[in-house]
LUMTORLO-459443 format. One record per residue (C-alpha): residue number from 1; chain; x, y, z. Coordinates in steps of 0.2 Angstrom, whole numbers, plus 5000, padded with zeros to 4 digits. Example, Ala and Ser with C-alpha at 12.3 -4.5 7.8 and 13.67 -1.06 7.14 Angstrom:
<atoms>
ATOM   nr  kette    xx    yy    zz
ATOM    1      A  5062  4978  5039
ATOM    2      A  5068  4995  5036
</atoms>
This chain:
<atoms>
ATOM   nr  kette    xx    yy    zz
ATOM    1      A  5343  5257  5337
ATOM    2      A  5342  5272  5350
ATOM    3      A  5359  5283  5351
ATOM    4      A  5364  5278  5370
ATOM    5      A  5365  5297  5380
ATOM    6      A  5381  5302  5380
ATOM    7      A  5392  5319  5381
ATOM    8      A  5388  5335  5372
ATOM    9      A  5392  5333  5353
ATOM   10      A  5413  5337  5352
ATOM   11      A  5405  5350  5335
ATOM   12      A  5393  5360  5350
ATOM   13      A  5409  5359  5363
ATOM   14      A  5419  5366  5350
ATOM   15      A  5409  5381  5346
ATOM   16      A  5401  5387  5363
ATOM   17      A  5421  5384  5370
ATOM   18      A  5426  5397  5357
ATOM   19      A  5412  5407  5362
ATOM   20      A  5420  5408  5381
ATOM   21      A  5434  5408  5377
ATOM   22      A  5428  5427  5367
ATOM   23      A  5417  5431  5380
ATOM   24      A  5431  5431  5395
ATOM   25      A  5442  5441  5381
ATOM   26      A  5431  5452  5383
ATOM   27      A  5425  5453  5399
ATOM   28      A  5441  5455  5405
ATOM   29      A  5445  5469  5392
ATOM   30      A  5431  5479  5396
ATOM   31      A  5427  5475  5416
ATOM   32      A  5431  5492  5422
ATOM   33      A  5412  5497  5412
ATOM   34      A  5406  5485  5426
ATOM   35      A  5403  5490  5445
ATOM   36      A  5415  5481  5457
ATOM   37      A  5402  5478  5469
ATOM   38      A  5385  5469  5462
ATOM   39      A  5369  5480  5465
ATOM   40      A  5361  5465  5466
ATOM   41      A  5349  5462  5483
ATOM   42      A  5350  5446  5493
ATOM   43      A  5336  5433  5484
ATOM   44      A  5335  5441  5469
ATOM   45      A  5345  5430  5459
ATOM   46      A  5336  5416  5466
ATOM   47      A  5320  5424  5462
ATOM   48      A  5325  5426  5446
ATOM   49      A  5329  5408  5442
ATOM   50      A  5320  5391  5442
ATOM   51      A  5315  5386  5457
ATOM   52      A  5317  5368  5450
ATOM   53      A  5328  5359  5439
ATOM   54      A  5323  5358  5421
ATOM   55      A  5317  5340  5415
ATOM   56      A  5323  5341  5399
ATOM   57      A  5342  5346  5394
ATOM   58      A  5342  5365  5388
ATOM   59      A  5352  5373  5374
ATOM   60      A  5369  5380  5380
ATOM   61      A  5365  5396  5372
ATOM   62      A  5351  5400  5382
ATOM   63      A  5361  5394  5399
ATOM   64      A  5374  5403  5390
ATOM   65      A  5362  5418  5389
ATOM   66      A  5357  5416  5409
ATOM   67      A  5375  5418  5413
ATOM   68      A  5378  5431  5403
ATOM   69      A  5361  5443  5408
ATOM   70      A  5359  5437  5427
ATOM   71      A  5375  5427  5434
ATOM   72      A  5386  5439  5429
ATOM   73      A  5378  5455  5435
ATOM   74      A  5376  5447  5450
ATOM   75      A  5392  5444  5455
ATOM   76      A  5408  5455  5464
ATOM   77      A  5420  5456  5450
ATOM   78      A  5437  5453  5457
ATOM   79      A  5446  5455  5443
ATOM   80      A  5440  5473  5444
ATOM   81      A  5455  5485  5443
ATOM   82      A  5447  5496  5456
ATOM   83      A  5444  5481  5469
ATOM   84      A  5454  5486  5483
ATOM   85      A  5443  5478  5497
ATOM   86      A  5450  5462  5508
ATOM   87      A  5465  5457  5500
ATOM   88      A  5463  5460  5481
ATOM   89      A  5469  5445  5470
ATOM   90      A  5469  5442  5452
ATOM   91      A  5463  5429  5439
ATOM   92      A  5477  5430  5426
ATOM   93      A  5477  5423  5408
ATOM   94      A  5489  5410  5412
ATOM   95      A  5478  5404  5428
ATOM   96      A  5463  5405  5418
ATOM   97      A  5470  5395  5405
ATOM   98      A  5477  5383  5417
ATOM   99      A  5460  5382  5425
ATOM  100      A  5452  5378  5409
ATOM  101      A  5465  5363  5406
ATOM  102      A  5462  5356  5423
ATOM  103      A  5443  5354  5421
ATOM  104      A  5447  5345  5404
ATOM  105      A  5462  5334  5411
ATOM  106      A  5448  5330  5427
ATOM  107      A  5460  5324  5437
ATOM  108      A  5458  5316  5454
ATOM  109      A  5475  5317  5461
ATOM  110      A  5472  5307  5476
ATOM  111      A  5482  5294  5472
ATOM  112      A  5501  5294  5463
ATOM  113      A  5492  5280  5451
ATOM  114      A  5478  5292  5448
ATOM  115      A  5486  5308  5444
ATOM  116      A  5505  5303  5439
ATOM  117      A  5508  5321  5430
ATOM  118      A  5497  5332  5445
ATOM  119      A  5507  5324  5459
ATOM  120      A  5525  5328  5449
ATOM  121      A  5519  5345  5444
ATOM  122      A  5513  5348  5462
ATOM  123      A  5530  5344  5468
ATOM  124      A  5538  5352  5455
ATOM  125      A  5531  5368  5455
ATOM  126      A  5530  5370  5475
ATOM  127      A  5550  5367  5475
ATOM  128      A  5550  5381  5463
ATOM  129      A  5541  5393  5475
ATOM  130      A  5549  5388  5488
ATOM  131      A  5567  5393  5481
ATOM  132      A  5555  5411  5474
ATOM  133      A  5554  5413  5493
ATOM  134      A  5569  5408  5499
ATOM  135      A  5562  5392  5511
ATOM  136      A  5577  5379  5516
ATOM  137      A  5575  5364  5505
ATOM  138      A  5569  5353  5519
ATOM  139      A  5552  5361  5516
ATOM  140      A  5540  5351  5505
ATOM  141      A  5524  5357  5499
ATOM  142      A  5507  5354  5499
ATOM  143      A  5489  5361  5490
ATOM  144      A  5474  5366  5500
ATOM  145      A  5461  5378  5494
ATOM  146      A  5464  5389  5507
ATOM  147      A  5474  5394  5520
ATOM  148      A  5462  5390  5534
ATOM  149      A  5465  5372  5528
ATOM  150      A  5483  5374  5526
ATOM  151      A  5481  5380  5545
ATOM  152      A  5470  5368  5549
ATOM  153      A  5481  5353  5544
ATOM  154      A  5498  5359  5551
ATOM  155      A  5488  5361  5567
ATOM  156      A  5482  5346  5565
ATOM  157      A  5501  5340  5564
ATOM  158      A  5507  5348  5579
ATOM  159      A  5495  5340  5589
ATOM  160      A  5501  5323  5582
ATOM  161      A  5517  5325  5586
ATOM  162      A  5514  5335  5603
ATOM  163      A  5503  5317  5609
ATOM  164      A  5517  5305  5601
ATOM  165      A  5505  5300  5589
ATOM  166      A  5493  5293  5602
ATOM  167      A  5478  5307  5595
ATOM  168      A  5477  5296  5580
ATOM  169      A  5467  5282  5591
ATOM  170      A  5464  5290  5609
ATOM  171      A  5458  5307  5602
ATOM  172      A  5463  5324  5611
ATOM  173      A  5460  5315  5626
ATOM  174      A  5478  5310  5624
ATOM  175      A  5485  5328  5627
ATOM  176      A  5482  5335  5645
ATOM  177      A  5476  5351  5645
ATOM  178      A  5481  5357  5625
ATOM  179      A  5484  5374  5622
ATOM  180      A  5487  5383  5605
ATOM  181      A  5496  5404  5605
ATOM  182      A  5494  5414  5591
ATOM  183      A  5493  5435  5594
ATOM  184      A  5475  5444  5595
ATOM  185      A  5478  5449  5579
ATOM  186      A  5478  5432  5570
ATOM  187      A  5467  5427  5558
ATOM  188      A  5450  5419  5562
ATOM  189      A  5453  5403  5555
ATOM  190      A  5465  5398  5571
ATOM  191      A  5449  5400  5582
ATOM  192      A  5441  5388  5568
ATOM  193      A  5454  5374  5567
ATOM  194      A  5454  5373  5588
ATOM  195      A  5437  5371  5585
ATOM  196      A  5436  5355  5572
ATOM  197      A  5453  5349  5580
ATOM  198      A  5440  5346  5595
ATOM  199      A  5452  5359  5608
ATOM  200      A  5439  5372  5609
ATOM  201      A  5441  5391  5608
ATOM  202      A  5447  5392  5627
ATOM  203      A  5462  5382  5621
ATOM  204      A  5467  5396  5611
ATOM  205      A  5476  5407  5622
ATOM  206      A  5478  5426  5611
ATOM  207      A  5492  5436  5615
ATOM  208      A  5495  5455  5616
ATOM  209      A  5502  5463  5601
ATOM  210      A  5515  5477  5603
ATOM  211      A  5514  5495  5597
ATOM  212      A  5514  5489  5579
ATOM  213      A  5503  5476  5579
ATOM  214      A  5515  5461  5582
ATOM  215      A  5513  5446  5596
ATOM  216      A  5525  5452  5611
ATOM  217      A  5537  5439  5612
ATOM  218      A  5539  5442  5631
ATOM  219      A  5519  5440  5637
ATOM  220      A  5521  5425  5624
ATOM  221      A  5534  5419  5636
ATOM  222      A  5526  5421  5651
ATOM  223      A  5510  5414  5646
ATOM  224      A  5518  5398  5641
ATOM  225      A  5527  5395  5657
ATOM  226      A  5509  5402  5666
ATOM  227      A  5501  5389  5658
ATOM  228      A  5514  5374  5660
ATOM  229      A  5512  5377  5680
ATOM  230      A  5493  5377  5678
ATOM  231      A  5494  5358  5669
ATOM  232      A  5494  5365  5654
ATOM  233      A  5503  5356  5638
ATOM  234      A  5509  5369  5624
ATOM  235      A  5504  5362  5607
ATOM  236      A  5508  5376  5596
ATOM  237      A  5512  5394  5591
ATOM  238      A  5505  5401  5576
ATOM  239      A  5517  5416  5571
ATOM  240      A  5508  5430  5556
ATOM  241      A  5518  5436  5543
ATOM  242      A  5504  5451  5534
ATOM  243      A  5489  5450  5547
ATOM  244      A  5470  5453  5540
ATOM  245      A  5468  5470  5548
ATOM  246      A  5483  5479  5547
ATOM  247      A  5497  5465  5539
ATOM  248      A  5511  5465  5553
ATOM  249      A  5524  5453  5553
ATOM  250      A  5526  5446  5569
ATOM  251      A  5545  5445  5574
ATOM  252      A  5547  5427  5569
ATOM  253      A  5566  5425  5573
ATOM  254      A  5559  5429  5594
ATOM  255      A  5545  5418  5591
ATOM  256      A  5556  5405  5586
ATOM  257      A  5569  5406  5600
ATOM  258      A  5553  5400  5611
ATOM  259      A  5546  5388  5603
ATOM  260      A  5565  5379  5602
ATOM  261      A  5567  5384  5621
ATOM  262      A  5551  5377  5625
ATOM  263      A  5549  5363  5613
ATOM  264      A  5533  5370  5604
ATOM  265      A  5528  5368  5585
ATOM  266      A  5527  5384  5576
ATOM  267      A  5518  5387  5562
ATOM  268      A  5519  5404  5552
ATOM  269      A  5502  5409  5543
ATOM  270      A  5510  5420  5527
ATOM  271      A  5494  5417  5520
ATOM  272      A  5495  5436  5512
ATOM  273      A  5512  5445  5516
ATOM  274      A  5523  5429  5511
ATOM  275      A  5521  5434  5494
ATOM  276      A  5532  5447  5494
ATOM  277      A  5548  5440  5498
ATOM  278      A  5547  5433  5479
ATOM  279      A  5553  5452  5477
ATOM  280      A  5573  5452  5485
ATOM  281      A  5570  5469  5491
ATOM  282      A  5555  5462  5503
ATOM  283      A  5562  5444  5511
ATOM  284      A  5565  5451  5526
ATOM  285      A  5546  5449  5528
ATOM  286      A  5553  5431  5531
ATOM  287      A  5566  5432  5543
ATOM  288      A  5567  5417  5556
ATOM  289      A  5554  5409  5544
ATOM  290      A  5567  5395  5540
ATOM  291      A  5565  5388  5558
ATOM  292      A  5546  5386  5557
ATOM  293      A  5540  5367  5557
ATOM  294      A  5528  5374  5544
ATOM  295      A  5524  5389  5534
ATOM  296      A  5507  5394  5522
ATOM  297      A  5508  5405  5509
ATOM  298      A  5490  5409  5496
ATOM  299      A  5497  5411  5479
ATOM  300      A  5478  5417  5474
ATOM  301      A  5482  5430  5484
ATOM  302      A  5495  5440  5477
ATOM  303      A  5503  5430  5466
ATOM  304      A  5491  5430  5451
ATOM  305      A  5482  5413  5453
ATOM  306      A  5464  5411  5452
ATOM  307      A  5454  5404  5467
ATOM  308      A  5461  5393  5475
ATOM  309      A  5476  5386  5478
ATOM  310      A  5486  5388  5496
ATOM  311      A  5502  5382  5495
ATOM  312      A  5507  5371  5513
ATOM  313      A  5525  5370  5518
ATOM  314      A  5531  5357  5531
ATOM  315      A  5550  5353  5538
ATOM  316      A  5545  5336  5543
ATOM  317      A  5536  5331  5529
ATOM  318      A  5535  5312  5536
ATOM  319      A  5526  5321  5552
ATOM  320      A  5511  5326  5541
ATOM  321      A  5510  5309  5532
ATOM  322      A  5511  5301  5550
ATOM  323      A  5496  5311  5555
ATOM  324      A  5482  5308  5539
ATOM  325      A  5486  5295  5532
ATOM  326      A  5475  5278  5530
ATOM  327      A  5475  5267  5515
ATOM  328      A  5462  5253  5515
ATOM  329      A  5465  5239  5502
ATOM  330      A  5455  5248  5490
ATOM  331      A  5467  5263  5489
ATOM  332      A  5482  5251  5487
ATOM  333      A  5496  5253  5471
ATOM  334      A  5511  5244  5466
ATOM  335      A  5520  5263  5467
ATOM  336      A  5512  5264  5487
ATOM  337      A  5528  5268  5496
ATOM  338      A  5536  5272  5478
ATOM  339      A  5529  5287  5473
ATOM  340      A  5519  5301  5483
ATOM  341      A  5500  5299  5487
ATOM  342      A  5494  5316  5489
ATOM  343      A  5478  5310  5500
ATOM  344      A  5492  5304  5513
ATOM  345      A  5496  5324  5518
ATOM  346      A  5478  5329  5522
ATOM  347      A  5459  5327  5527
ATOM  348      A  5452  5324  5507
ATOM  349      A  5457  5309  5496
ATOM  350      A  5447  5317  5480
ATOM  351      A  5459  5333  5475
ATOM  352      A  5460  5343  5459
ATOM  353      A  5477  5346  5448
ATOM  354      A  5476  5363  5457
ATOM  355      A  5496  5366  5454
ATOM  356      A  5494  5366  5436
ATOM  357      A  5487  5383  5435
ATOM  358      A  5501  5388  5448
ATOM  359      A  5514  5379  5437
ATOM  360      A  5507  5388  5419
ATOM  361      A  5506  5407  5429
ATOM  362      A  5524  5406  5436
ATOM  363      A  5531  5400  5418
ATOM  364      A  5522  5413  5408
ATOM  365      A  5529  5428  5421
ATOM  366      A  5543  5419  5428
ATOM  367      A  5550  5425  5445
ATOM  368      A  5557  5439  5439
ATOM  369      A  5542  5444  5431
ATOM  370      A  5530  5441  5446
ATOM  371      A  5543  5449  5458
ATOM  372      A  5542  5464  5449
ATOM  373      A  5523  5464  5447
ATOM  374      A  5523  5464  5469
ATOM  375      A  5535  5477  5469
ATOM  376      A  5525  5487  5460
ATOM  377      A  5509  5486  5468
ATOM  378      A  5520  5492  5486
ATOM  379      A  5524  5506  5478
ATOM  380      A  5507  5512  5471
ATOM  381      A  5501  5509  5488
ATOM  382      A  5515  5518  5496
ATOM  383      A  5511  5530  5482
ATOM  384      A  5492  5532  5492
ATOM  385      A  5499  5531  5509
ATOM  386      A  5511  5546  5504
ATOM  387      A  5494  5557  5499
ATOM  388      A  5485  5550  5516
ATOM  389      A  5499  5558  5524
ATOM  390      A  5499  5572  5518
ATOM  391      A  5481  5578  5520
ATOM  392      A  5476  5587  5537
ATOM  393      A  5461  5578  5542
ATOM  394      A  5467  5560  5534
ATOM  395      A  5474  5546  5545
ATOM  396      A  5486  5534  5544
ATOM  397      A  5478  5518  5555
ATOM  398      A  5495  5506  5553
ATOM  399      A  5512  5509  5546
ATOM  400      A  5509  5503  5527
ATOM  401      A  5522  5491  5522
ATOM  402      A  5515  5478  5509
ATOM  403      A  5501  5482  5498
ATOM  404      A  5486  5489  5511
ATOM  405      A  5485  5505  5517
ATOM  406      A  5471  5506  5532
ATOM  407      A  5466  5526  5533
ATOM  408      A  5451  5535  5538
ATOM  409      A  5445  5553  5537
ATOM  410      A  5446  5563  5555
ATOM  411      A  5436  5578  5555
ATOM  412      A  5438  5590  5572
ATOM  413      A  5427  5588  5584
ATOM  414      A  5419  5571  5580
ATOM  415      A  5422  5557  5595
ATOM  416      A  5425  5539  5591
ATOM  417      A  5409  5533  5588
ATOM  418      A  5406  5549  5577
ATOM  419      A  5421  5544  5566
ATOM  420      A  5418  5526  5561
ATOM  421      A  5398  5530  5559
ATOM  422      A  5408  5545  5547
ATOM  423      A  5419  5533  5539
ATOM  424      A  5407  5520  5535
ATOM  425      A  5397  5532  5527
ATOM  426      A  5410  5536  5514
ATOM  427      A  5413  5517  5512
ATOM  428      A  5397  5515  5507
ATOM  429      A  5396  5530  5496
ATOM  430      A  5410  5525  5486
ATOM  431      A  5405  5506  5484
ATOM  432      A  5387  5511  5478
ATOM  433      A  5397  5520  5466
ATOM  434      A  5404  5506  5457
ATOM  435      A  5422  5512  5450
ATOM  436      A  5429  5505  5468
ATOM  437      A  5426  5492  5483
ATOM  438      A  5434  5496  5500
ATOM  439      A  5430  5484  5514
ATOM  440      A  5434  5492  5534
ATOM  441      A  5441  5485  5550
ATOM  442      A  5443  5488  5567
ATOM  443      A  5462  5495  5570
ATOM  444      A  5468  5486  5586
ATOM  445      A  5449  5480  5590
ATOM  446      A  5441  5496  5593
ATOM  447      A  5447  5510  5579
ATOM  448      A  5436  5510  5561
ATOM  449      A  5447  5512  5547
ATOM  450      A  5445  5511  5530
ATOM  451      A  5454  5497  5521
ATOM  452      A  5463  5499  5500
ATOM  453      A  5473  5484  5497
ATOM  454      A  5482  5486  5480
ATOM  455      A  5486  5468  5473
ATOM  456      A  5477  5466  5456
ATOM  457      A  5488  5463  5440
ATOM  458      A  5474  5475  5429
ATOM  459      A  5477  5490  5445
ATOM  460      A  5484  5506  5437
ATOM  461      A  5489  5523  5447
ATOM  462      A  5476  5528  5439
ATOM  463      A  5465  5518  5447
ATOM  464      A  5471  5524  5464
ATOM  465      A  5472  5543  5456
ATOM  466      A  5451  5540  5454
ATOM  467      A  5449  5534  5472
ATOM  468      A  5456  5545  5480
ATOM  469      A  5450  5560  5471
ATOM  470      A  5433  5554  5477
ATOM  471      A  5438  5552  5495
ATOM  472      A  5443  5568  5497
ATOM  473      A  5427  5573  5487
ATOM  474      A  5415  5564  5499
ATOM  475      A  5426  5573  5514
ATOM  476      A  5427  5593  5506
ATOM  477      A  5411  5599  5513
</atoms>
């Protein structure tokens, strides 16, 4: 009688997951031999691989191999110690490992039922962050992947409650006029969530930012009442604790006072700076943030978890169940109104054990250990701001608080236009080099500056010692 298919042999499982687990060893020991940014050209991965799939099962060395010789070369390494574009993040060994155990475990945590230990462990482990950060226990947490869905489903929260949870069967229609605030310098995932929450980019009215990049408080005020007489209906304000270009925190406690006054949801998006305030030295980055209705934080940001897990904090944890959940017979338990169903608190009913990488990164560093870890990456980049400073024709763009430091090389005589096409230039010098990645942005919409975030566990002074030695290399002549 045939063998009946079945898995790989547990004997070859065994030995190539030995081999892995060797390789990443490895890999990680000796990544700084790598270039940051891949050399590789758009298509020609895809040119060099089948074009089909294969019709009989291949050997996992030789897929082994193809990852090895053309996956890997052609991919960004994050984990690079001399990463300092976008925000920089870090796959630790503890998130690595609790990646690898979640893929084993396979678990669909949609349902109490179907996930008993990655509902717990999700509960478990968001309380424990949420005490790191010093949230009010009223705030309960949930997993997204990213914080654009974190956003997304508060938003989707405060329109919920802003209808009286008439949106759930009449749509947006059931909101005259809905408007959404957040400051010009928000993230571009509030423009994306009007859009899927069927509002529309004009429903997102963008306020002015003061002298340090934060939403002014007063034209947020006037705005609201402009748009009340114009039969407008105020849904929510989305406040920024660390925004993308130059991570200002926007004065919260202000913010709040309005959205109490005025009867306005507030969500704060800490996607990146909320991290610090695990550090005691750095919660005032949180002030007024107790008096959100709901707050975002990305542990695979700064806090050492591999992509992705966003970690989604509500006040009225009833308010986000009201607003997604939908159980049809099939999706029935005896624990239903028992124990937690996860797919109750957002859009997907198919979820990973994403917490248990969380949960195994902030055991094996504790918060002590991952509060120090943030503290030092403030000070090597204040370490890097304290050298921009102190060179004639370097620029500081933003005050350089957290981890970034936005900077750019001023040479007399050069107009603006002259000065980003001079900056990009040295950008791209220094990524084709490979020992470091910078990515750029546009200081208050129309200044370039160059961007060197500092958030990598594997980031020495060293590192920033190198970078900055060929700055001012690219710059001398």
């Amino acid at each position: 009688m045939a063998t009946p298919p079945g898995d790989m042999p547990i004997g070859e499982l065994r030995r190539y997951a030995h081999e892995i687990a060797d390789w990443i060893a490895d890999f990680l020991d000796h990544i700084e031999e790598r270039p940051v940014l891949s050399p590789t050209r758009p298509g020609e991965l895809t040119a060099r691989l089948s074009p089909s799939p294969p019709k009989h099962g291949e050997d996992m060395g030789q897929i082994l191999a193809d990852f090895y010789d053309q996956i890997v070369p052609a991919s960004t390494q994050w984990n690079h110690p001399g990463f300092h574009a976008l925000f920089a993040n870090t796959a630790s060994g503890p998130g690595i490992l609790g990646e690898t155990l979640t893929a084993a475990l396979n678990a669909n945590a949609m349902m109490w039922r179907t996930a008993p230990a990655a509902t717990e462990v999700e509960d478990l482990t968001l309380d424990w962050l949420r005490q790191m950060l010093g949230l009010p226990k009223e705030f309960r947490g949930h997993i997204n992947d990213t914080a654009s869905v974190g956003t997304l489903v508060a938003l989707a929260a405060a329109r919920h409650r802003c209808s009286g949870g008439a949106v759930r069967e009449q749509g947006v229609r059931a909101i005259a006029k809905p408007v959404i605030y957040c400051s010009v310098e928000a993230h571009s995932s509030i423009d994306k969530a009007a859009i899927l929450l069927g509002l529309g980019n004009e429903s997102l009215h963008k306020i002015p930012t003061d002298g340090a990049f934060r939403m002014d408080v007063e034209a947020l005020g006037a705005r609201i009442a402009d748009d009340r007489a114009q039969g407008c209906t105020p849904v929510a304000v989305v406040a920024v604790v660390g925004t993308t270009s130059t991570t200002a925190v926007d004065p919260v406690t202000a913010i709040a006072d309005v959205c109490e006054r005025e009867g306005i949801f507030l969500h704060v998006d800490a996607a990146y700076g909320g991290a610090m305030a695990v550090h005691p030295d750095f919660r005032w980055v949180l002030d007024g943030c107790h008096r959100a209705d709901s707050f975002v934080v990305n542990p695979h940001k700064w806090l050492f978890v591999p992509m992705d897990c966003s970690c989604l904090y509500v006040k009225d944890v009833e308010l986000l169940r009201q607003s997604f959940s939908l159980v049809p017979p099939y999706l029935m338990s005896p624990e239903h109104g028992e124990a937690r169903d996860l797919m109750d608190y957002g859009p997907a009913l198919g979820r990973r054990f994403r917490a248990l990488k969380l949960w195994m990164v902030l055991r094996y560093f504790g918060s002590e250990g991952v509060a120090e870890r943030v503290a030092h990456h403030v000070r090597l980049a204040g370490e890097f701001r304290d050298w921009v400073e102190a060179e004639k024709e370097w620029k500081l763009m933003a005050p350089a608080s957290m981890g970034l430091v936005l900077c750019r090389h001023e040479p007399a005589g050069m107009d603006e236009v002259e000065i980003a096409a001079h900056n990009a230039r040295i950008m791209e010098a220094v990524n084709a080099n490979g020992r470091s990645f910078l990515s750029h942005t546009l200081v208050g919409g129309e200044r370039y500056a160059l961007r060197v975030a500092v958030g990598n566990l594997r980031t020495q002074r060293r590192h920033l010692e190198n970078l900055w030695s060929e700055l001012k290399e690219l710059t001398s002549t």
